[in-house]
N, C-alpha and C positions, 0 to 999 in steps of 0.2 A: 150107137152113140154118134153123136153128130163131129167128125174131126178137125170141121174149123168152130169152135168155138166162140164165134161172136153169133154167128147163126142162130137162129134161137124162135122152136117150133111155139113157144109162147110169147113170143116179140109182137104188137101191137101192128096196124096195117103203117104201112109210113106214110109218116105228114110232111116228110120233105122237110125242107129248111125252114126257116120262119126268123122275118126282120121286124124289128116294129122301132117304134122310134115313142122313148118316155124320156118328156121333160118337166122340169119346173120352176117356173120362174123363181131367182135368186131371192126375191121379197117375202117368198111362203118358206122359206127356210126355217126349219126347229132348230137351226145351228146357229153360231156367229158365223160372218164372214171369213173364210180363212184366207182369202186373197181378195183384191180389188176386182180380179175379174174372173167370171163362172171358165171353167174347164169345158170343152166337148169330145164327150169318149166311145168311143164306139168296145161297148165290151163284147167278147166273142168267148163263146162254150158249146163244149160238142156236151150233151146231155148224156147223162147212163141210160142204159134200159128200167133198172132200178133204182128211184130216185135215194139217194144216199149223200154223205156231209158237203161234197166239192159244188153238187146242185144246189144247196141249201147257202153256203158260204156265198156263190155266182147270187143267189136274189138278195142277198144283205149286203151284199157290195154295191150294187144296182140299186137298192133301197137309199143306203145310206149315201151316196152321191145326189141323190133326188132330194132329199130332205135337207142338204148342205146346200140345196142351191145350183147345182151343176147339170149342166143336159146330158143324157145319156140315151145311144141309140144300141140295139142290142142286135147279135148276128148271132142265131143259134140252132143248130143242128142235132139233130136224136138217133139215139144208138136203137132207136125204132126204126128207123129208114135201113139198118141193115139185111135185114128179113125178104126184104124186097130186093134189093142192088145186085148180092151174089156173093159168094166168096171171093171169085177172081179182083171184082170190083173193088170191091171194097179193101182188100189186098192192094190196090192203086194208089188208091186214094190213102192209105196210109204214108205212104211214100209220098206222094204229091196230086194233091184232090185239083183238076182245074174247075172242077163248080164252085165249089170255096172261093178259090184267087178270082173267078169271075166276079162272084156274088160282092165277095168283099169289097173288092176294086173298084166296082157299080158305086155300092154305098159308101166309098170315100170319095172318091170322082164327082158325087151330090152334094156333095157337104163339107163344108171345114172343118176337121176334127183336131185337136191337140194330139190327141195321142189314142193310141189301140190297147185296148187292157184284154191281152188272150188268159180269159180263163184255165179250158182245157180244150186240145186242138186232139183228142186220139179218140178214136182211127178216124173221121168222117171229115175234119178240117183240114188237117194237115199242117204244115210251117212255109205251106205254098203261100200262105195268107200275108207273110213278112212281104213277101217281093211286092206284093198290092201295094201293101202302103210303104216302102221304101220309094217305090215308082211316085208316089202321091206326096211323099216329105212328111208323115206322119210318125211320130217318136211311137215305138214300140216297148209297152210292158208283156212279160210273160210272169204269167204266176205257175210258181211250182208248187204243187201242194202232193204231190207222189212222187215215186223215185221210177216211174215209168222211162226217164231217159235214163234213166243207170241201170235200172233191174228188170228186165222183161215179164216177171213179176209185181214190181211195182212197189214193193214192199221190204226189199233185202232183206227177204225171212224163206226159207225153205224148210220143208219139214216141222215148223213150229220155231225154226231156230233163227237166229240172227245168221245173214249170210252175205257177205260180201264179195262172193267168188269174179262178180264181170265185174267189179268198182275199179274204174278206171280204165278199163281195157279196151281197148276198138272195137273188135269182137268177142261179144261174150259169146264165146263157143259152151260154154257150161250150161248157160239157159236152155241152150235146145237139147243137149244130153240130160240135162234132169225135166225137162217139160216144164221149164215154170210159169210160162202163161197157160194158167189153164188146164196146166194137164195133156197140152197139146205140143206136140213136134213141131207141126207146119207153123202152128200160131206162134210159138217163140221164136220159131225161123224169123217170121214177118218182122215180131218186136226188134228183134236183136238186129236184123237186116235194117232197118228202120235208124236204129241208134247208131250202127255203125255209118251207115250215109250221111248221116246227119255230123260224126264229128268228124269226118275226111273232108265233106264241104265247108265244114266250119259254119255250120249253119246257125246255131244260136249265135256265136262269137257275131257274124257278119250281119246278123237282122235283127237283133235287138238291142234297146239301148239299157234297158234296165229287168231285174231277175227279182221276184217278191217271194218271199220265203216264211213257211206261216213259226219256225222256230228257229233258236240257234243251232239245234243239231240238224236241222236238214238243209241248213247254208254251209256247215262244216259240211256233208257228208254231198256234195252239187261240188263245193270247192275241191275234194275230191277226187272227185271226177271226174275234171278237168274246166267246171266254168270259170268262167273270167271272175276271180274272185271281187275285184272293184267294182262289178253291177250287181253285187246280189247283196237286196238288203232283207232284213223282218221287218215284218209287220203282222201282229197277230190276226187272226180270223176276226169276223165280226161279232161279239157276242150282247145278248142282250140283257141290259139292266132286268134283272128278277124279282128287284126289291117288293112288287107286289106279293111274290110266294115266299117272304119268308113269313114265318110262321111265330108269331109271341113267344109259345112256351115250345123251344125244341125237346125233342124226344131223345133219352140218352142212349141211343144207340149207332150204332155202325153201317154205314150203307155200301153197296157198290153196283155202279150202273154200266153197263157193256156189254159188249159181245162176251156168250162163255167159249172161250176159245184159249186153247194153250199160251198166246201170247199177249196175252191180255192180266197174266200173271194170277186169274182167278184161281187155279189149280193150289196153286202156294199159299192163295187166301184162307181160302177152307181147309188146306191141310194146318193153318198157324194153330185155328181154332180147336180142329180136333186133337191134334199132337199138344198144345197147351191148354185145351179145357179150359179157352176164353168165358168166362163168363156173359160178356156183353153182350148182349141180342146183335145178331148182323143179318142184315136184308139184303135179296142178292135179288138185281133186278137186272132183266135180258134171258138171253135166248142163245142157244148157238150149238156145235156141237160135242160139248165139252157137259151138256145138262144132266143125261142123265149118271153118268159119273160120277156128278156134284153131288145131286140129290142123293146117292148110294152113300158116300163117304158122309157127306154133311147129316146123316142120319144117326153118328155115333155121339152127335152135341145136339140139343134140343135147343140152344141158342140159336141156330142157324136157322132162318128162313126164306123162301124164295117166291117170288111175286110174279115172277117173268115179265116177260114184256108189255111195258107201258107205253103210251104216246109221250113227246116231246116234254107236252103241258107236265102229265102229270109224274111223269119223271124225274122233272126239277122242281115239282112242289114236293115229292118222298125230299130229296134231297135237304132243300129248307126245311123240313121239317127234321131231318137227322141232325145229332149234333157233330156228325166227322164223316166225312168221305174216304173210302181208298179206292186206289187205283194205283196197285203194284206193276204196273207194266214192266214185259219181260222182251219188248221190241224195240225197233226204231220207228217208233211213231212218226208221224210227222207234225203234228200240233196235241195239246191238252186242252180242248174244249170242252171235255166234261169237269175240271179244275176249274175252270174260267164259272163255269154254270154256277158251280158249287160256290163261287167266293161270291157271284150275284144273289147269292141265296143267305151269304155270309154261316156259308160251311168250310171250315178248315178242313185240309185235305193229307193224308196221307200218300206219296208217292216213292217211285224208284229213282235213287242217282243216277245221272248222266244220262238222262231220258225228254224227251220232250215235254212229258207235260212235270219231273220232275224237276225241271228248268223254271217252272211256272208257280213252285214252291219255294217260299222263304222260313228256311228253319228256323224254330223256335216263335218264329211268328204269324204266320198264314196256316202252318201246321210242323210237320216232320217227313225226313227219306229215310230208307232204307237201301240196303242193295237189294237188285233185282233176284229174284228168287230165292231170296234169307227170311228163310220160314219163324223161326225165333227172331230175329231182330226186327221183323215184322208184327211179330207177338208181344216183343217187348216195346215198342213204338205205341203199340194200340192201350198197352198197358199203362204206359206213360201220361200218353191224353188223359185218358180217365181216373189218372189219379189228383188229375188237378180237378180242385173246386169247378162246382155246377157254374159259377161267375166267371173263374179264370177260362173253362171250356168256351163260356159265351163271348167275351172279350177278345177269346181269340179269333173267333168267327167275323165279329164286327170290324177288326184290323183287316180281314181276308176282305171283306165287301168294300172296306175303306180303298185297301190295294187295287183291289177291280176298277174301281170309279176313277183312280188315278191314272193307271196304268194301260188298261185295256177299255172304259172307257168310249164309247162312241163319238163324241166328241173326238178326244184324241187320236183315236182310231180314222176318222177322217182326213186329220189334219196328219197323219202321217204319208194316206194314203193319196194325197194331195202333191203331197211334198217330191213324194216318188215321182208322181207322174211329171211335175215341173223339173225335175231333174232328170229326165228322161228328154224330154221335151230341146233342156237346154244343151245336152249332148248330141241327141239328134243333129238340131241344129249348126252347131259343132263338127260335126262328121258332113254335115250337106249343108252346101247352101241352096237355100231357098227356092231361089229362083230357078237352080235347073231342075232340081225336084216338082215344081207346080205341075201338077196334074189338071187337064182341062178337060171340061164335063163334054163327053162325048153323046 
């Protein structure tokens, strides 16, 4: 077994960094104006090996700036390049990449940018990237969408469990004694070493101006931690209008789309059904390692069925077509995207309290909570839906898609993520002036 886990004897040849620059003039805009004058952002994302949500979220951010009118250059790095670099490297470059601070610095040093929108900067970019453009007078956003700088982990979950053990700490010494990057020693060493430099320097507090957080619990749980709680705003992920996939006549039953994984609360899904002899058909879409378990228990109800894994598309058309989503989460998520899906779908959704995406539910009208892992009060909730009229089920659906379009929204979604960036902008500026800050193109 390979002991630094980022290494990876299936990682692709590396393509190195990769800058491109996409713009579009303000006139071709599918948006209103949200301001007198277009934004220029240089967005930065180190890529997974495995494309997954935070890569997908990175082109709808990029998307949706382009379509509003605003130019956008992009700086982005792949966790393919690791395969080739080395462990020791790459181990560098977690700490501080000077290819990154070059690269970036180049392409600020080119161009007048407003502000730097860091996607995700781990392991291959670094927070070397802030000094670029402080040197340059560029307002700095960071988007959080993991708890990578709290949990070496990434997840404040060990074991399947909610865990909080480094939350706050300088050094999480507990990350490298239970292995939670990975499963590896050296590699939590790196994470934990990593977080702790990072809050002795004061490095987020001193290079950025502003903190984007995709829910209310993962700005609670950053605040924490110890960030400056005054820079850290929400702003949901980008989600996209579905209203093509709902479907006329929905289908009365039960759906739920995810990873099968202990923390995803599917385990207490299937057990509501078999311990209460649900009647309602439930569709169980995903993959993970929690399946064949499922399928064993889920065999004592003939209601339960399982489809596995579908693509995006038709994911969210099952959805539109179900008349109620769940999704009992039994973690610290960090956004409810598959909620958001489902109200573009105009599916009311069952969720857990004090959770992210049950944050994303309005009781009694977009759907119902429960607490997390209340097997019967999950039984009884699902009970409840369906005892309202085939009409009250669907009106409640339509208030969900209504809530979407209000709420979350692309439009607004812009004009939030606009807003950020001009208050960033106007701090920045604030903290420097101008002038000693200009950067001349070299």
């Amino acid at each position: 077994m390979n002991w630094w886990p980022w290494a990876s004897s299936e990682a692709s040849p590396t393509h190195g960094s990769v800058h491109w620059r996409v713009t579009l003039n303000a006139t071709m805009s599918s948006f209103p104006e949200t301001n007198s004058r277009c934004l220029r952002v240089l967005m930065v994302h180190n890529r997974y090996l495995v494309k997954g949500g935070e890569d997908t979220s990175f082109e709808a951010e990029v998307e949706l700036l382009r379509q509003g009118g605003h130019e956008v250059e992009c700086y982005v790095r792949s966790n393919e390049e690791i395969s080739q670099r080395g462990r020791f490297r790459t181990a560098i470059d977690t700490f501080s990449s000077s290819q990154s601070r070059r690269e970036v610095g180049s392409i600020l040093r080119a161009n007048r940018f407003d502000v730097m929108h860091v996607q995700n900067f781990f392991p291959l970019i670094s927070t070397s990237i802030y000094r670029a453009a402080r040197d340059c007078g560029v307002a700095v956003v960071q988007h959080l969408r993991n708890y990578r700088s709290l949990c070496a982990g990434g997840l404040l979950m060990r074991n399947g469990q909610n865990c909080e053990l480094c939350l706050g700490e300088t050094v999480g010494w507990g990350a490298i004694r239970h292995r939670c990057y990975r499963g590896s020693a050296m590699g939590s060493a790196v994470v934990v070493g990593m977080n702790a430099w990072h809050r002795i320097q004061r490095t987020f507090v001193n290079g950025t101006d502003r903190f984007l957080v995709p829910s209310e619990l993962v700005g609670r749980k950053f605040k924490e931690g110890g960030f400056p709680a005054d820079r850290i705003v929400v702003k949901p992920d980008v989600v996209p209008d579905l209203s093509a996939h709902r479907a006329g006549d929905k289908v009365p039953r039960a759906i739920f789309v995810g990873r099968l994984s202990a923390e995803k609360g599917v385990r207490s899904l299937v057990e509501a059904w078999v311990r209460e002899q649900l009647k309602t058909p439930l569709t169980i879409l995903g993959s993970g390692p929690l399946e064949g378990e499922l399928r064993s228990r889920a065999a004592r109800n003939p209601a339960i069925s399982f489809l596995g894994q579908l693509p995006l598309k038709e994911a969210c058309q099952a959805m539109a077509e179900s008349e109620l989503l769940l999704l009992p989460t039994e973690c610290h998520e960090t956004f409810g995207r598959t909620v958001l899906e489902a109200y573009a779908g105009a599916t009311p959704v069952i969720s857990s309290r004090g959770t992210a995406p049950g944050d994303l539910v309005v009781e009694g009208e977009t759907g119902y909570l429960v607490n997390p892992g209340d097997i019967a009060g999950l039984a009884a909730c699902v009970r409840r839906f369906f005892s309202l009229s085939r009409e009250e089920r669907h009106q409640m659906g339509r208030v969900a898609h209504a809530h979407y379009l209000t709420h979350f929204g692309r439009e607004h979604n812009l004009e939030l993520l606009t807003g950020v960036y001009r208050d960033a902008i106007e701090a920045n500026a604030g903290r420097h002036a101008r002038g000693k800050q200009h950067c001349t193109k070299q």
